[in-house]
N, C-alpha and C positions, 0 to 999 in steps of 0.2 A: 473783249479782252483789253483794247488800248483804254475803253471807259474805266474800267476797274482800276488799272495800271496809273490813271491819269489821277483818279478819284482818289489814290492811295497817294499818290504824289501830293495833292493838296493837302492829303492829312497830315501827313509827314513834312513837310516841307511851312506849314502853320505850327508845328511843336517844334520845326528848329528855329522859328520866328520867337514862340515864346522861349525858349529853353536860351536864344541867344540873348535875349532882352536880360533874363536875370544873371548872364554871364556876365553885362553891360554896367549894370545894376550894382553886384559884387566888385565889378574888376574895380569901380568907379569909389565903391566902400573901401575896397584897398588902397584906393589912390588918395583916399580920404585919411587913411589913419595911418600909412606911410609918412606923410606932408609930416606933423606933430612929431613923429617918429625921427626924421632929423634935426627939426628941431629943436628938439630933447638932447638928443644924440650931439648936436653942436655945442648946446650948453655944456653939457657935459664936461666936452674937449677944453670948453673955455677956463670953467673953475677946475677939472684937474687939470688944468693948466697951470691955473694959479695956485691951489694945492703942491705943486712941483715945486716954486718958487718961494711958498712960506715955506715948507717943509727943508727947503735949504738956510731958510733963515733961521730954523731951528735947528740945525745945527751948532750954530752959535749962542742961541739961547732956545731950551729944550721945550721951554712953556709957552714960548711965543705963541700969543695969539691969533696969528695970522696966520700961521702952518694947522693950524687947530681949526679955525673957519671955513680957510680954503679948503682942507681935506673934507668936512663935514657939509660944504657948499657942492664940491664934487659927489661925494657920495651921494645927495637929494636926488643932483640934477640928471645923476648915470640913474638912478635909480627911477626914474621920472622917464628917461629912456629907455628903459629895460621894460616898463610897462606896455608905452606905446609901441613900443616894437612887436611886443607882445601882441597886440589889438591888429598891427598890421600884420601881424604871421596868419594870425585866426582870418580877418577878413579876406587875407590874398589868398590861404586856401581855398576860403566858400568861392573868391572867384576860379580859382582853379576846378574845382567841384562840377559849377554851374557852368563854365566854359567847355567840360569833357562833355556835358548833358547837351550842348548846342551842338558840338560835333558829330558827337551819336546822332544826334535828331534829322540833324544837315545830312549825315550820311545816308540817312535812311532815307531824307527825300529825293538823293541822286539816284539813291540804289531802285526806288519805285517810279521816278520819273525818267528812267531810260527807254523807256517807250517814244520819249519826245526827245527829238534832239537840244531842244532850247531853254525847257524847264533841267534840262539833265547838267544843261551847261552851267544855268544859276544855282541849281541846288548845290551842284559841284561846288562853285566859287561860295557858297554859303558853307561846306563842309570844311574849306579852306581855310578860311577866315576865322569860321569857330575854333579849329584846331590854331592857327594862332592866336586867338583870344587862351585858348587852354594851355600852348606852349608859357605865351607871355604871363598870365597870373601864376603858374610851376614856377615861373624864374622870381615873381615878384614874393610865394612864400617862401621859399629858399633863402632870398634875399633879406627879408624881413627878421626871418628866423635867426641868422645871420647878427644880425643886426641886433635882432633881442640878447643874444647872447653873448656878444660881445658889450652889449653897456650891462648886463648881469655882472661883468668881469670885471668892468669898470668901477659899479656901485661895492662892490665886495672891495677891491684894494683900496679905494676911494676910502670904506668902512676903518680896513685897516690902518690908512697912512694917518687916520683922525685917530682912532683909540693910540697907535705909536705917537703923534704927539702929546697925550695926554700924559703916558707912562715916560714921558722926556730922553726915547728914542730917536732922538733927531734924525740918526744916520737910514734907519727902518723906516722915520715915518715918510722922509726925500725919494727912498728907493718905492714906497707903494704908489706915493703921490706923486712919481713918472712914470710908474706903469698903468697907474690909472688911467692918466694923460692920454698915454697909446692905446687903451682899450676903448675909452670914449672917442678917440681919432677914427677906430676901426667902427667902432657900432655909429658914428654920423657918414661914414662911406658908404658900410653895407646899406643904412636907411636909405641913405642916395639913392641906392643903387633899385632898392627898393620899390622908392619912388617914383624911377622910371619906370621900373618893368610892371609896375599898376598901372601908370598910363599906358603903355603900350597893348596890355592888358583890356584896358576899358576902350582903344579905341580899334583894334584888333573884333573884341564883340562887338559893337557898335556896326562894323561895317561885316559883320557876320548875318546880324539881324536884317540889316539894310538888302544882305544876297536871299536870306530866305526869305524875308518877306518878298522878292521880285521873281520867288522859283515857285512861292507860292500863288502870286500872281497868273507867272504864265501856265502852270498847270492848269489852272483852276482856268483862264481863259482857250486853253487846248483842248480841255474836261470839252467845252460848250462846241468846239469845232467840230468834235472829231468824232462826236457819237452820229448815230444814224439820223436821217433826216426827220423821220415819225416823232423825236425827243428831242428834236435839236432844238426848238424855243423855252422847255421846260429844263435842259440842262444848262441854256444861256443865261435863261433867269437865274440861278443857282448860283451860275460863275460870278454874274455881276455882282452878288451880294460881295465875293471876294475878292473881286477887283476896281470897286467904286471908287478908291484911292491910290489905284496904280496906273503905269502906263500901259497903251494896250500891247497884247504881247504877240510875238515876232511872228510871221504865218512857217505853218512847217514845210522842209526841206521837201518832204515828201507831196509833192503839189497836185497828187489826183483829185482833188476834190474840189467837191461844185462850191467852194467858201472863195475861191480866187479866178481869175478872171486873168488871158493873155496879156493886157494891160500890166498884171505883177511883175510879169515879165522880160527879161533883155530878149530884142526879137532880131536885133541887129547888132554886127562888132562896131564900135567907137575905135575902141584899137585893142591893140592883143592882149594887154598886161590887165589881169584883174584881180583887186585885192579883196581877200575874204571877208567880210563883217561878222560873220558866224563861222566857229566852225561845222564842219560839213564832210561829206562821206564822197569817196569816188565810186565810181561804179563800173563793171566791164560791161554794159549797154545801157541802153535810154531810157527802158524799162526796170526802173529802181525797185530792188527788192534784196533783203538782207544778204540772201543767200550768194549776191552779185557786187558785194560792197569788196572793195580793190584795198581800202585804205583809211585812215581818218586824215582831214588836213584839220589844222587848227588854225585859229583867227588870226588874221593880220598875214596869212600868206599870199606870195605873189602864183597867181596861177596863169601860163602861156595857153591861149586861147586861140583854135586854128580855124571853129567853126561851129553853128549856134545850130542848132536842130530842135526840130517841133515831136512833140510826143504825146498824143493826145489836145487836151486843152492847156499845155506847159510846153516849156521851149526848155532844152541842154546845151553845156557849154559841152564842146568832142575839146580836149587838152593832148598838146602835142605829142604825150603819150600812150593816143589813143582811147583813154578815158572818159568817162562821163561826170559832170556835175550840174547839181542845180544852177536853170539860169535867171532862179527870183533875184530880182530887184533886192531885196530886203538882206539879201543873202552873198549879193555882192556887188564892188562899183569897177567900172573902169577907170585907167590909172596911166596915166602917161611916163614912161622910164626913157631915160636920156640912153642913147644909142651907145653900144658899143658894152652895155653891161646885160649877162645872162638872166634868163627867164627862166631854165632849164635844170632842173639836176637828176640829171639818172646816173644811175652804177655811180662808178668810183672815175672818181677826179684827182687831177695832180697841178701841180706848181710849175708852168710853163716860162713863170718870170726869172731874169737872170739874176733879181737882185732880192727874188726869194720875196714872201710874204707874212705880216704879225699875224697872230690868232688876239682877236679882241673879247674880252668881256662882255662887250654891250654893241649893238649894233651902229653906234654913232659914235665914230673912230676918233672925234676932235675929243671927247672927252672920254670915253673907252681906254684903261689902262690895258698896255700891251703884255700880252701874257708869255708867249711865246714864237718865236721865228722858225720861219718854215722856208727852207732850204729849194733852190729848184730842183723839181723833181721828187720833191715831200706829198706822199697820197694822202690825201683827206676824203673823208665820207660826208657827204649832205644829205643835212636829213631836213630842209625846207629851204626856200626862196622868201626873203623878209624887205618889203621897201623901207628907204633911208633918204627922206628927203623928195628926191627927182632919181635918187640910184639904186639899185638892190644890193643887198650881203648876202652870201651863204650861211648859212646856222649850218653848222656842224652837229656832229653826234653827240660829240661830247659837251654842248649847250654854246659854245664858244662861237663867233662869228670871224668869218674872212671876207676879203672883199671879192664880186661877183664877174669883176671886170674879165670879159673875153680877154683880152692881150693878158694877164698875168696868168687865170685857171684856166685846164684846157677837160675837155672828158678825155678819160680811160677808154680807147674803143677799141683796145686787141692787148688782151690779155694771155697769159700761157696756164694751161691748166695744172702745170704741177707745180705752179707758184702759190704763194699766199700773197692777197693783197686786205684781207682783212683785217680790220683793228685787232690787236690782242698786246696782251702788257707781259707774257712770260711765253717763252719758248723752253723747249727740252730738245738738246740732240738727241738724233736716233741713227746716225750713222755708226755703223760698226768702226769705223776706221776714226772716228770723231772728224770736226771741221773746221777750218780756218775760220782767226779772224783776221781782218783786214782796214786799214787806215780809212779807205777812200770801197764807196759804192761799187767801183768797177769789176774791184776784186780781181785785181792784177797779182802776178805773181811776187813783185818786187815791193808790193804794200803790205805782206801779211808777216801777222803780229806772232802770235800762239796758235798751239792746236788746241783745240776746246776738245777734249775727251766725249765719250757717248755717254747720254745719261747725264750732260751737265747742262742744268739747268738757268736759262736768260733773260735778263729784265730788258724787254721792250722799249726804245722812247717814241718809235715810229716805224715809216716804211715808207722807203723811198725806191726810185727806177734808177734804172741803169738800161737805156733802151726802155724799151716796157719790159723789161725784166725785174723783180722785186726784192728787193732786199732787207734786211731788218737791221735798222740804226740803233744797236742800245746804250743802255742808260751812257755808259763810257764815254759814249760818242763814237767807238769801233761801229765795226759791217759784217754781218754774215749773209749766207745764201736765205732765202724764203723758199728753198725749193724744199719739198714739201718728203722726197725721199731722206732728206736730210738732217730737216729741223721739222717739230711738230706742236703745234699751241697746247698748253698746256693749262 
């Protein structure tokens, strides 16, 4: 079954290699016929530019030659834009086309290379990429389109402000010969714009190509691992044809097999902090089997390490909460973290600091724009441990990063069960009597605001303690109860 699974993988995962090349190919032809496309589109702007300015001069005299040129110079050159825009609409489609066909393809080699955690991982990032390659040519025919249509607007008033100075409409032919102006302004932006989202386009499938060809790679190297021993030289032959030009690929998580040796192995702790290279599966014992998987971590996590254990011919890492992971080398390194910053995240945590903590964008806070302030006593949910440097951050649920410092986060380690401490962005009262709101968390009696009727429905912005009692902060900035007789998620 995994041969089959693997072999389909290589197929699938070689048609999103070709399907993303001609995505590469196209996006690369839109970028091509974009470029002409502004400009066109610039010229345009320039003579209804000047078109504007004869066309005032004829006002003064209706025959002027120069309102008459410059209209008829605008008209060429919008029209000259309107073409190319044109060439760029048709090409940024075919790349949009050829970039949906690399995503389909890519998807299909994740979806048949899940049997392998490593090919599943490339094909993935191959299905990713294609679909930005398909996002970005969408924008670039849009764009384009855009673009066509607007110097169409241009070459047509352009027409008009030349035939008005002919018939010695001065006042007509000044008013077409500055709307021309603004339509050739608009069709050399959209081109712009165009422009770009080709390039981004062409290099979006470029590094699409680049993940399926390396999902097709390790498939195809997995293909040769992982069949039975009796085929294993005749299936490695096979592989090599499709990986003579890549690198060798990752050995799998799953290490019972006679292809790796305790050597692949961490046999000993270096120190406790280990950060992922791959992502990777927890497991509730030592003995790895689907049925026993805890979790997925993904790459670049910090994992707390209490103690390494042997399981057959492979060693596990046991993680402080109890859990199993692979202890291949390949799969992860030890990592040194400066004292005094967590390894750890279970349940629910809160804001022990007095001066409260940002929520950042990106894990490296010097240049991380601050998103928002978290108050002491503000509960946050982790959902990984990520190094930064020599320190770690918490990644948040919501994708956002806080910092992992013990003295500022503390855990949640007694809760009450008729509270709610979990995320949610709207509540409904359900108390018959309805319920306070109130200034301050404490929910004293000399802070409360209005009765909130039953059945009235509240925009969340968090959830903060009072004790480990939980409260719900909304949008207002008021307080109500989270007890759960009370208020109910909605």
């Amino acid at each position: 079954m995994l041969k089959k699974a693997a072999a389909s993988a290589v197929s699938d995962a070689n048609q999103a290699t070709s399907a993303a090349n001609s995505a590469a190919s196209a996006a690369s032809d839109a970028q091509s016929a974009a470029d002409p496309t502004s400009d066109a589109a610039n010229d345009a702007k320039t003579n209804a530019g000047t078109a504007t300015t004869g066309a005032k001069d004829a006002n003064d005299a209706a025959n002027d030659a120069a309102a008459k040129n410059a209209a008829s110079d605008a008209a060429h050159n919008a029209s000259t834009a309107s073409d190319a825009a044109s060439r760029a609409a048709s090409d940024a489609s075919k790349a949009n086309s050829d970039a949906d066909i690399a995503s389909k393809a890519a998807s299909d080699a994740s979806n048949a290379a899940s049997d392998d955690v490593n090919a599943a991982s490339d094909a993935s990032a191959a299905s990713k990429a294609a679909s930005d390659a398909s996002r970005a040519a969408s924008n670039a025919s849009k764009a384009a389109s855009a673009a066509s249509e607007a110097a169409s607007d241009a070459s047509r008033l352009a027409s008009d402000a030349s035939k008005a100075a002919n018939e010695g409409r001065a006042s007509d032919a000044s008013k077409f010969a500055n709307d021309a102006s603004k339509a050739a302004s608009a069709a050399s932006e959209a081109a712009s714009d165009a422009n770009s989202f080709a390039s981004d386009a062409s290099r979006a499938a470029s590094d699409a190509s680049k993940a399926a060809s390396a999902a097709a790679s390790k498939a195809a190297s997995d293909a040769a691992r992982n069949v039975i021993p009796a085929t294993s030289d005749e299936a490695a032959k096979s592989a090599s044809t499709n990986t003579s030009n890549s690198e060798e690929a990752t050995k799998s998580e799953d290490a019972d097999t006679a292809y790796l040796t305790l050597t692949d192995y961490h046999t000993s702790l270096k120190t406790k902090s280990v950060l992922t290279k791959h992502g990777l599966y927890r497991y509730s014992g030592k003995k790895f089997a689907t049925a026993k998987r805890l979790g997925y971590v993904a790459k670049g996590s910090v994992l707390h390490v209490v103690k390494i254990v042997k399981s057959g011919k492979t060693t596990r890492f046991i993680l402080s909460d109890g859990s199993y992971v692979t202890a291949l080398k390949s799969f992860g390194e030890f990592i040194s973290i400066k004292p005094g910053y967590k390894l750890d995240a279970k349940g629910t945590l809160y804001v022990s600091s007095k001066k409260g903590i940002y929520e950042h964008t990106g894990k490296t806070f010097k240049h991380a724009k601050k998103v928002r302030y978290l108050k002491k006593g503000a509960v946050i949910h982790v959902k990984r441990v990520v190094k930064s440097g020599s320190i770690t951050r918490f990644q948040l649920t919501n994708g956002r990063y806080v910092t992992a410092k013990a003295s500022m986060v503390k855990q949640l380690r007694k809760t009450y069960k008729n509270f709610r401490y979990a995320e949610t962005k709207t509540v409904k009262v359900v108390n018959a009597k309805g319920v306070y709101q109130y200034k301050s968390a404490d929910l004293k009696k000399r802070n409360r605001t209005v009765t909130l009727k039953n059945g009235t429905v509240l925009k969340v912005s968090g959830i903060v303690l009072s004790g480990n009692k939980a409260r719900f902060q909304l949008t207002n900035g008021r307080y109500v109860t989270a007890n759960v007789k009370f208020v109910k998620n909605i």
